[in-house]
C-alpha positions in Angstrom: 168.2 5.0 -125.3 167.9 5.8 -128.8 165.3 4.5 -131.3 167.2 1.4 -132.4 166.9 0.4 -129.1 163.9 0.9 -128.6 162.3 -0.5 -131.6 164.5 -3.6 -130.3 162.6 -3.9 -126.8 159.3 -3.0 -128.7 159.8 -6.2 -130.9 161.1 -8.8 -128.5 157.8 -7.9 -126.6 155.8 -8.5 -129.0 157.5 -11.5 -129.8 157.6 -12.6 -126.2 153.8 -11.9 -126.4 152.8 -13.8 -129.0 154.7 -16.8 -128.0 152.6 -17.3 -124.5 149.4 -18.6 -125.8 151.4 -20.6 -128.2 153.0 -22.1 -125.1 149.9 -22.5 -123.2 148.5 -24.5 -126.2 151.7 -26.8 -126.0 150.6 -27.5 -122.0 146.8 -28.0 -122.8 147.8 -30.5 -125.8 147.0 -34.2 -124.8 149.1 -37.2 -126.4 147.2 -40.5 -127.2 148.2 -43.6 -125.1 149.6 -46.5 -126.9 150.5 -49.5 -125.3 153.8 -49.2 -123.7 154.0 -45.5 -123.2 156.1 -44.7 -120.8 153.3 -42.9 -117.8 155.4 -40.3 -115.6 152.2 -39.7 -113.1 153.3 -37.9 -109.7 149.5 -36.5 -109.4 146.2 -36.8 -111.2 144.2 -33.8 -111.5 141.0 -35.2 -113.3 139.6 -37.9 -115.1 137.1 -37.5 -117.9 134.9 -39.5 -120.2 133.1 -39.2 -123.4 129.9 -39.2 -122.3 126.9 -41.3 -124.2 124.3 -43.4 -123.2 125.5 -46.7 -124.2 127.9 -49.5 -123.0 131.5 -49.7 -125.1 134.3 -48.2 -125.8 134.6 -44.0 -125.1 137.6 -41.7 -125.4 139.0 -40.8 -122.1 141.5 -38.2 -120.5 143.6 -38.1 -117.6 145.2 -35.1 -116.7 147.9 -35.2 -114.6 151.5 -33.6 -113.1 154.5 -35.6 -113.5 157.7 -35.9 -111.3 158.9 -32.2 -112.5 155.6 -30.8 -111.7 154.2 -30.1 -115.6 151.0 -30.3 -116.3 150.6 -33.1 -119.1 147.0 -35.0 -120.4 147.0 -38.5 -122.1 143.8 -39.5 -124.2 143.1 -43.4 -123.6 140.4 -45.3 -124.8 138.2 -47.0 -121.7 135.0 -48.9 -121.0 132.2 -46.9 -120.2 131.1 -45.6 -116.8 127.9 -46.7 -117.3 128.9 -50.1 -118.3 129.5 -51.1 -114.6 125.6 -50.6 -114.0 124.4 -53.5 -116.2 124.2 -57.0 -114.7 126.5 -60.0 -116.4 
């Protein structure tokens, strides 16, 4: 090997390197439900809530694999948890 080609493989590591947490970040990225989204849900993972000590409207997240296996999230607004604890 000469130095060319070695500069070469030293480069597309880095590269290759650098690239991975950028990927991971695109995994971990959650998209915000809007009515009509097409949901692609072979498995949910978790379910988590805002958490606040009164009754309304919180942010929510599912995260989930879909049909191919990927891990995806989807942000959703929801009613509280601790709604279903007050009479009416």
């Amino acid at each position: 090997m000469n130095l060319k080609n070695i500069a070469t493989a030293c480069l597309m590591t880095a590269l290759s390197a650098g690239a991975l947490p950028a990927m991971a970040q695109d995994k971990s990225a959650s998209k915000t439900y809007a009515y009509g989204t097409h949901l692609d849900i072979e498995k949910v993972l978790s379910l988590t809530e805002d958490s606040g000590q009164t009754c309304g409207l919180v942010n929510a997240q599912i995260t989930y694999l879909d049909s191919m296996g990927e891990q995806r999230a989807l942000t959703y607004l929801k009613q509280a948890a601790n709604c279903n604890n007050e009479g009416g």
